[in-house]
PDB file with SEQRES, HELIX, SHEET and CRYST1 records, atoms N, CA, C and O in Angstrom:
SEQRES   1 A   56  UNK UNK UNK UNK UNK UNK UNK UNK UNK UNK UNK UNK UNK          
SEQRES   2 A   56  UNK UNK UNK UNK UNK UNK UNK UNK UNK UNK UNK UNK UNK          
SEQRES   3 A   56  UNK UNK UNK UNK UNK UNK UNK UNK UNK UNK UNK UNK UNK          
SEQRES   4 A   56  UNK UNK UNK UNK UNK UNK UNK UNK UNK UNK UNK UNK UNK          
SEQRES   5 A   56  UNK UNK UNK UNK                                              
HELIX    1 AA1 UNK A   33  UNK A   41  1                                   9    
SHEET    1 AA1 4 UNK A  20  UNK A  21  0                                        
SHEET    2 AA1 4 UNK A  13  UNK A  17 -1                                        
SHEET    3 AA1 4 UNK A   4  UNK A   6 -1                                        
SHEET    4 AA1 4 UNK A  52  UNK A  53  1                                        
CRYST1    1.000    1.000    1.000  90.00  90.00  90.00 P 1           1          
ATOM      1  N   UNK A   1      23.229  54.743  29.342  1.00  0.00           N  
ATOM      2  CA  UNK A   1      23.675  53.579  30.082  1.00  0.00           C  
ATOM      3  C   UNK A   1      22.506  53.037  30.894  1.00  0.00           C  
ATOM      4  O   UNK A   1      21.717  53.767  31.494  1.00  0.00           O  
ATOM      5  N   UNK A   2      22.436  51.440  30.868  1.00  0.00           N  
ATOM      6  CA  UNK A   2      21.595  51.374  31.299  1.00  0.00           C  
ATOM      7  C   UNK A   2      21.731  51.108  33.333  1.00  0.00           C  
ATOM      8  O   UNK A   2      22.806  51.456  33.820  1.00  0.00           O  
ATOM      9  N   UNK A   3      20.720  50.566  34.247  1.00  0.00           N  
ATOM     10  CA  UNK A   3      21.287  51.269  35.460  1.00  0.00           C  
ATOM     11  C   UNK A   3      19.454  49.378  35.740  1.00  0.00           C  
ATOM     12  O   UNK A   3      18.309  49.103  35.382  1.00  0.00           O  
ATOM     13  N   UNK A   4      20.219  49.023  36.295  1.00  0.00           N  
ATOM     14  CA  UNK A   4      19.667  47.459  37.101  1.00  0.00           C  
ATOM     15  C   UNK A   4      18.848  47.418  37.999  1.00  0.00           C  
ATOM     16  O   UNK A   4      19.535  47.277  39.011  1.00  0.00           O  
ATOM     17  N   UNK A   5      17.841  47.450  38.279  1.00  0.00           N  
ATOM     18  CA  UNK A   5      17.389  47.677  39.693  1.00  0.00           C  
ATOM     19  C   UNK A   5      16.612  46.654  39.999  1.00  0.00           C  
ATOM     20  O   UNK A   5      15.672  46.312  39.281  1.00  0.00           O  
ATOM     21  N   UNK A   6      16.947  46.044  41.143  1.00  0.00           N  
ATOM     22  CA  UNK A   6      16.219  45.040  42.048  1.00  0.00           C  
ATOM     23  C   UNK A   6      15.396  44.960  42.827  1.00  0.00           C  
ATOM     24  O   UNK A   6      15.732  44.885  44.008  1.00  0.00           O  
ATOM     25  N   UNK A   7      14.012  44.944  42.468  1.00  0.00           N  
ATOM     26  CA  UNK A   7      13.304  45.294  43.322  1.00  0.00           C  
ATOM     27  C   UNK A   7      12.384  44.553  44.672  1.00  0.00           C  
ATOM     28  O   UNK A   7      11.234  44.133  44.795  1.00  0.00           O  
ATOM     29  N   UNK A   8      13.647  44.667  45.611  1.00  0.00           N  
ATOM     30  CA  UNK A   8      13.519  43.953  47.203  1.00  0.00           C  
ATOM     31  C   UNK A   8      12.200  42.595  47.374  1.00  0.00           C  
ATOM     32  O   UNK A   8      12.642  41.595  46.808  1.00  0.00           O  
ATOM     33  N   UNK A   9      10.998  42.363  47.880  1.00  0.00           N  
ATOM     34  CA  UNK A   9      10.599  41.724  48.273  1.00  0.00           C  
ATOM     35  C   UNK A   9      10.124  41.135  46.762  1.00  0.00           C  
ATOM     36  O   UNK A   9       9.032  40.607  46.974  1.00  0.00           O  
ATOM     37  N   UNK A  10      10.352  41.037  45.788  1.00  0.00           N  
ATOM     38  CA  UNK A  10       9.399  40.650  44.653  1.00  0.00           C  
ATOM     39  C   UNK A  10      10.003  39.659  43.987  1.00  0.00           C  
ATOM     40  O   UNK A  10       9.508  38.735  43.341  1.00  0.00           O  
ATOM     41  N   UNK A  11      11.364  39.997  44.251  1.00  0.00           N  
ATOM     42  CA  UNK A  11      12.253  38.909  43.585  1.00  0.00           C  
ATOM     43  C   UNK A  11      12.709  39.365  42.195  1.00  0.00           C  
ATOM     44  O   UNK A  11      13.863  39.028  41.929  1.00  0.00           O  
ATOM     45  N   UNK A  12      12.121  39.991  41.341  1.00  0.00           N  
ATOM     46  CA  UNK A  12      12.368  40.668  40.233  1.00  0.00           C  
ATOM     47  C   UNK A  12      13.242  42.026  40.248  1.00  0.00           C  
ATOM     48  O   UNK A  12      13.321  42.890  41.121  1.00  0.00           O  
ATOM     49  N   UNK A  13      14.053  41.895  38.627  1.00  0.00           N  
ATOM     50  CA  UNK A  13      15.328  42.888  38.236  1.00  0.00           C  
ATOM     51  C   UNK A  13      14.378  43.662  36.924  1.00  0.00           C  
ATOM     52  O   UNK A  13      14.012  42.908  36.023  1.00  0.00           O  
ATOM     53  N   UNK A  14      14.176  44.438  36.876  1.00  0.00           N  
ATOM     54  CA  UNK A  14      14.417  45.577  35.899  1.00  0.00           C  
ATOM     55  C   UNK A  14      15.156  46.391  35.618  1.00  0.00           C  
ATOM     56  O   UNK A  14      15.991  46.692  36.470  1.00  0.00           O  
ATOM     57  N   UNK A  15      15.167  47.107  34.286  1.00  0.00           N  
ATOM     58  CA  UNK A  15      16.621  48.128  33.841  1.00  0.00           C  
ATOM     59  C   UNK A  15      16.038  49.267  33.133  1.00  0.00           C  
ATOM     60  O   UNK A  15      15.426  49.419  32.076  1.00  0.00           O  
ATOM     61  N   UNK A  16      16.386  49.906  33.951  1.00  0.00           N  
ATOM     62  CA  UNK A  16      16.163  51.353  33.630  1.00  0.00           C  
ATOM     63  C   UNK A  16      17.784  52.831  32.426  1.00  0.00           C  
ATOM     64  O   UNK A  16      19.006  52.865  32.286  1.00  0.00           O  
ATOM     65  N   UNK A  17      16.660  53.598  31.988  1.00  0.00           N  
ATOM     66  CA  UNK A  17      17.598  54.211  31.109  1.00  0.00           C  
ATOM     67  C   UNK A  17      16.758  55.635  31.289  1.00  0.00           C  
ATOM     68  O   UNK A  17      15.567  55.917  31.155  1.00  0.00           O  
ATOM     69  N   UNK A  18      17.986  56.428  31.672  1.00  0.00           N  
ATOM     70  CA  UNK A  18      17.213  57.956  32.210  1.00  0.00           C  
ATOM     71  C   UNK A  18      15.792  57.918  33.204  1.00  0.00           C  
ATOM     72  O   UNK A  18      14.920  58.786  33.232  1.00  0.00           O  
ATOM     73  N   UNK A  19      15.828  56.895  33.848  1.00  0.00           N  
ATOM     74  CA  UNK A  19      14.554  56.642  34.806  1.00  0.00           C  
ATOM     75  C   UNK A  19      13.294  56.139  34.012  1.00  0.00           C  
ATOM     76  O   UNK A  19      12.201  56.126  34.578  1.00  0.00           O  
ATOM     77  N   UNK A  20      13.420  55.756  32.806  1.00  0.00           N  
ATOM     78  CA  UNK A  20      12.559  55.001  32.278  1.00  0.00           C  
ATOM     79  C   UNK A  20      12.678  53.585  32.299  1.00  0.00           C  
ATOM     80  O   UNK A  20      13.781  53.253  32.731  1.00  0.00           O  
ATOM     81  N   UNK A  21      11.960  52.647  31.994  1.00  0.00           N  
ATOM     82  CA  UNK A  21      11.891  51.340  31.982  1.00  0.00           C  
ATOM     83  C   UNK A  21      12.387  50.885  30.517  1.00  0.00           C  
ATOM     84  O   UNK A  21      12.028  51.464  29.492  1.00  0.00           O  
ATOM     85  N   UNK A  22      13.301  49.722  30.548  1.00  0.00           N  
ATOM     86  CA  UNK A  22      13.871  49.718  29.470  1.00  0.00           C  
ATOM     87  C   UNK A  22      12.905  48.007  28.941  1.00  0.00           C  
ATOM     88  O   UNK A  22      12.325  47.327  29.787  1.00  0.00           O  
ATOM     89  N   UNK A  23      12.936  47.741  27.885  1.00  0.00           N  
ATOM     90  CA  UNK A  23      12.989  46.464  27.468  1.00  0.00           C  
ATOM     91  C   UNK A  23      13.816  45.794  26.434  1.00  0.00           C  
ATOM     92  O   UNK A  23      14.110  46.281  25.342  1.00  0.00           O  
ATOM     93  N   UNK A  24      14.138  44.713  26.854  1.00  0.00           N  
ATOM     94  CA  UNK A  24      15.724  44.413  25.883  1.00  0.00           C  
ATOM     95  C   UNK A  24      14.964  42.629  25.615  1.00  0.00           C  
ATOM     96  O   UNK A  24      14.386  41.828  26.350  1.00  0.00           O  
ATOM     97  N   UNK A  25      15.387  42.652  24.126  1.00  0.00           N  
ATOM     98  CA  UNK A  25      14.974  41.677  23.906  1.00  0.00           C  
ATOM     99  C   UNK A  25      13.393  41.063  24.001  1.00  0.00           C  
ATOM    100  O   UNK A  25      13.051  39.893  23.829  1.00  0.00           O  
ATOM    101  N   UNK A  26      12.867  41.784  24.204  1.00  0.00           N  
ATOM    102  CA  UNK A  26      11.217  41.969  24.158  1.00  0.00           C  
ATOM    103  C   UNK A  26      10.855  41.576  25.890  1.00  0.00           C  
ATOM    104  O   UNK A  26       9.718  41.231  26.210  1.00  0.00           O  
ATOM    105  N   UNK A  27      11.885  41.676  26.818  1.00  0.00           N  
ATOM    106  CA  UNK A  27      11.580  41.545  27.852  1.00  0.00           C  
ATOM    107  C   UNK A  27      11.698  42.681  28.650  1.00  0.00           C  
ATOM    108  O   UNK A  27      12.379  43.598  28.192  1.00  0.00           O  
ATOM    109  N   UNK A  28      10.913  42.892  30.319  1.00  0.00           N  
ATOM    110  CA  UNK A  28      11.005  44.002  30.681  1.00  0.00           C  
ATOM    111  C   UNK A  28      11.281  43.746  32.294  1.00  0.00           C  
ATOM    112  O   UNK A  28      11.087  44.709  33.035  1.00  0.00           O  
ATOM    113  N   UNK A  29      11.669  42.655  32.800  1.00  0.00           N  
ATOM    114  CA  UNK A  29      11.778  41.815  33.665  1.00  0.00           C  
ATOM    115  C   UNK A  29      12.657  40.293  34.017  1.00  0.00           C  
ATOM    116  O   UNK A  29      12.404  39.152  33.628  1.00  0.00           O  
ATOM    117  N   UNK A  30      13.669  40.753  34.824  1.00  0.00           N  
ATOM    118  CA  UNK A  30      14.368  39.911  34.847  1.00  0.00           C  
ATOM    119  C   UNK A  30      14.148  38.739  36.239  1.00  0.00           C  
ATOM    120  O   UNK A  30      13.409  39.248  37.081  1.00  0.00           O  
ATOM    121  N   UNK A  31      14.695  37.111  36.692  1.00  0.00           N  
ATOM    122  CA  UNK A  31      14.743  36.936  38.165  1.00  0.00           C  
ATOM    123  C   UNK A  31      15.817  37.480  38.635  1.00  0.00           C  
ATOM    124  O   UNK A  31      15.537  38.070  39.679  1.00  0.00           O  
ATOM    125  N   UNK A  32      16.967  37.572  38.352  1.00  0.00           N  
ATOM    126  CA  UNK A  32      18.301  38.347  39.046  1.00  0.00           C  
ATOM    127  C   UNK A  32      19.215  39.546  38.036  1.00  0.00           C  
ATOM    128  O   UNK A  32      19.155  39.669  36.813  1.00  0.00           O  
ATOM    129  N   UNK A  33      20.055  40.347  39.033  1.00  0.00           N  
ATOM    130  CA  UNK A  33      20.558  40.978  38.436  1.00  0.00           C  
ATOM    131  C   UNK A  33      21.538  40.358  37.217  1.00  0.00           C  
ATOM    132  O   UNK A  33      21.757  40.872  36.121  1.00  0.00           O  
ATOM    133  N   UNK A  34      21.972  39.306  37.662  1.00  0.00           N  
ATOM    134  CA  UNK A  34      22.985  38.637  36.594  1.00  0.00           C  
ATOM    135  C   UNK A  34      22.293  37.943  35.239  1.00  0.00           C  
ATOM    136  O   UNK A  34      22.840  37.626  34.182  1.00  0.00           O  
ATOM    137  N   UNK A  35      20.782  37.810  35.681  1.00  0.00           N  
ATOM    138  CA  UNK A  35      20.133  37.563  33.871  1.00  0.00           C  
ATOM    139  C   UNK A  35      19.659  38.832  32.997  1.00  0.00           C  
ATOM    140  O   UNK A  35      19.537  38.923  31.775  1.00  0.00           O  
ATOM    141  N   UNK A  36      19.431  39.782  34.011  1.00  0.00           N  
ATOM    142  CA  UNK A  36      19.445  41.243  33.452  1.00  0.00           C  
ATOM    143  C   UNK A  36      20.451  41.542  32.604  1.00  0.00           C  
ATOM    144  O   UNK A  36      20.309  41.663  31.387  1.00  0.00           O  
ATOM    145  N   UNK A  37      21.828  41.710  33.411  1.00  0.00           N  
ATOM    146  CA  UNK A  37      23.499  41.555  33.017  1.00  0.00           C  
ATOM    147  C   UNK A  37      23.722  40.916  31.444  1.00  0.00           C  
ATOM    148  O   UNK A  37      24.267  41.239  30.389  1.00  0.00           O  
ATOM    149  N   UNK A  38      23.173  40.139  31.840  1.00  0.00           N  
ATOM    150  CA  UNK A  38      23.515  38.641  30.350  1.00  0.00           C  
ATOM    151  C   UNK A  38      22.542  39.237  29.248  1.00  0.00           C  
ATOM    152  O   UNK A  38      23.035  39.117  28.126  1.00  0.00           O  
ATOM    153  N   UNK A  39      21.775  39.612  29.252  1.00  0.00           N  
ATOM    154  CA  UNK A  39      20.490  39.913  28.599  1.00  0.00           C  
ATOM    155  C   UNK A  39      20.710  41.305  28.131  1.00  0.00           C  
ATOM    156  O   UNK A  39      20.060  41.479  27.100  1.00  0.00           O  
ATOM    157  N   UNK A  40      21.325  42.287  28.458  1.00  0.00           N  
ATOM    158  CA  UNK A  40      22.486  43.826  27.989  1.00  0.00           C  
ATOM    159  C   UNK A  40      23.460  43.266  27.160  1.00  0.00           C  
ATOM    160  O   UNK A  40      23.730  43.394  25.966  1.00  0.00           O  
ATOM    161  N   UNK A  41      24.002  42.500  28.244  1.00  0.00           N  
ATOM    162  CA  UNK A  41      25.667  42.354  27.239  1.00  0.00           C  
ATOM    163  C   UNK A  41      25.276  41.973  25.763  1.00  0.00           C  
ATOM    164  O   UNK A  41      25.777  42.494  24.767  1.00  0.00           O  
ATOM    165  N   UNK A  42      24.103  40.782  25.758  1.00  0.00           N  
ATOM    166  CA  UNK A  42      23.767  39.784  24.300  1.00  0.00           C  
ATOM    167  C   UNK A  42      23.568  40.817  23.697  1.00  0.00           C  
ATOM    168  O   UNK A  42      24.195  40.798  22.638  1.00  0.00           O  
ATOM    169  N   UNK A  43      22.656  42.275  23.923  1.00  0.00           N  
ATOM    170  CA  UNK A  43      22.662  43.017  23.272  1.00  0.00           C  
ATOM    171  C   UNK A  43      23.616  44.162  22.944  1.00  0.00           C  
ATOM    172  O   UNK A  43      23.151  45.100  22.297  1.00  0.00           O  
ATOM    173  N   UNK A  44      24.456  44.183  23.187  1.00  0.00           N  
ATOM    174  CA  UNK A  44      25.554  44.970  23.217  1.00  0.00           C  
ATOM    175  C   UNK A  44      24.990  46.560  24.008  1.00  0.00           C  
ATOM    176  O   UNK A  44      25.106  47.532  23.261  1.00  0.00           O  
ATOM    177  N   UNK A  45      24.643  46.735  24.856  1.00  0.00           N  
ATOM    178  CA  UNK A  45      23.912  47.526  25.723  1.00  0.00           C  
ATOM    179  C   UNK A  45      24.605  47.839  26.962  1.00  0.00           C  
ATOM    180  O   UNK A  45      24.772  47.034  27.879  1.00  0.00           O  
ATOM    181  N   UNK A  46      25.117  49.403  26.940  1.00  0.00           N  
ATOM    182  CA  UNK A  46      26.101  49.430  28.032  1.00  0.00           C  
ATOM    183  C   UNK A  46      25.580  49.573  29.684  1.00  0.00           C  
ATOM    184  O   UNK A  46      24.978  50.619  29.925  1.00  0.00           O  
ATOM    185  N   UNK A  47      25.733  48.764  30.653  1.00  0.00           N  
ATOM    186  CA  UNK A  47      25.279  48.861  31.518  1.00  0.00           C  
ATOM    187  C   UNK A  47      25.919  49.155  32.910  1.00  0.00           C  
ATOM    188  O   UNK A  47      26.895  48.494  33.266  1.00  0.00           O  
ATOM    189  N   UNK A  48      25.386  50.142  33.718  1.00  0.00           N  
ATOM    190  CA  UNK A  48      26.243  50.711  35.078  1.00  0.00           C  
ATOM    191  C   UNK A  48      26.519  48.980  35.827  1.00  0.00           C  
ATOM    192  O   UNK A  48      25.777  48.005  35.713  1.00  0.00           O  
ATOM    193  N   UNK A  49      27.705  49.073  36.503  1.00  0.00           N  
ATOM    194  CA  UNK A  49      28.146  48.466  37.324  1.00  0.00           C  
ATOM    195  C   UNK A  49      27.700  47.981  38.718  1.00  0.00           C  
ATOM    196  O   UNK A  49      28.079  47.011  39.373  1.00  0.00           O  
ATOM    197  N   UNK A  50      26.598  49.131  39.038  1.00  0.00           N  
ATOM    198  CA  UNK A  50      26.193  49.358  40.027  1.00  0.00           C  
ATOM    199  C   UNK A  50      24.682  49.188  40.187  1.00  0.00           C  
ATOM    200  O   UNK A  50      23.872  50.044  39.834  1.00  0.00           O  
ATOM    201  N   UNK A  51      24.244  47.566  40.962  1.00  0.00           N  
ATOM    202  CA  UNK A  51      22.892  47.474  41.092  1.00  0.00           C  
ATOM    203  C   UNK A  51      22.288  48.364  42.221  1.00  0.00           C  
ATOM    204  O   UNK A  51      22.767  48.711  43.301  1.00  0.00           O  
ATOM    205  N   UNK A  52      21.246  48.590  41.711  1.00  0.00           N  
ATOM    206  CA  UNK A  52      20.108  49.732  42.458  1.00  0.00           C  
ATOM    207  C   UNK A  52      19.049  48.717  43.584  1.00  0.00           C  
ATOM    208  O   UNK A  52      18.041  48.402  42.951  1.00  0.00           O  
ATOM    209  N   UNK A  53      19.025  48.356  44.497  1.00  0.00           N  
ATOM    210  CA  UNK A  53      18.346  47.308  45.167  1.00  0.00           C  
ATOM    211  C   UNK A  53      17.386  48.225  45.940  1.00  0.00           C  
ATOM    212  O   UNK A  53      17.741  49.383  46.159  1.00  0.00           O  
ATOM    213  N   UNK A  54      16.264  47.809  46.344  1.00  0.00           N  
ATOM    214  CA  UNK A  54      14.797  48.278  46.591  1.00  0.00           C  
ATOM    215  C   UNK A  54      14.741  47.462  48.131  1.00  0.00           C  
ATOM    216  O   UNK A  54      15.437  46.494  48.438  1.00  0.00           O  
ATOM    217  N   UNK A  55      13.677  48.163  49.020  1.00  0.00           N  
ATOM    218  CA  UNK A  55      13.540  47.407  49.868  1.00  0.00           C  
ATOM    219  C   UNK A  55      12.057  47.048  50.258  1.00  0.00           C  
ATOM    220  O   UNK A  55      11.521  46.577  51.261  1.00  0.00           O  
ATOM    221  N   UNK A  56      11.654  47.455  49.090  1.00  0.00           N  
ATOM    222  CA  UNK A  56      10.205  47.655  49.513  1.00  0.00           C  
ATOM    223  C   UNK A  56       9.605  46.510  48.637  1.00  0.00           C  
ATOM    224  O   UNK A  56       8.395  46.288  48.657  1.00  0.00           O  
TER     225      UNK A  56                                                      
END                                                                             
């Protein structure tokens, strides 16, 4: 499953799978969690519910 994470001052979403970096669709970087979201689902890619947000 994959698991969203937002990382705080940068503005950018990545998605991680077992703590690796995932790339979906030849991308590895999203601007929000909800184009991350859209960008799983197109792929039929199951993803946690639960965004991971950063503060750093």
């Amino acid at each position: 499953m994959l698991r969203i994470v937002s990382l705080g001052q940068t503005g950018l979403c990545v998605m991680l799978r077992d703590g690796e970096l995932v790339t979906v669709s030849g991308r590895c970087h999203w601007n929000s969690p909800s184009d991350a979201l859209r960008s799983a689902q197109a792929e039929k890619m199951p993803v946690s519910d639960m965004v991971i947000r950063t503060i750093v």
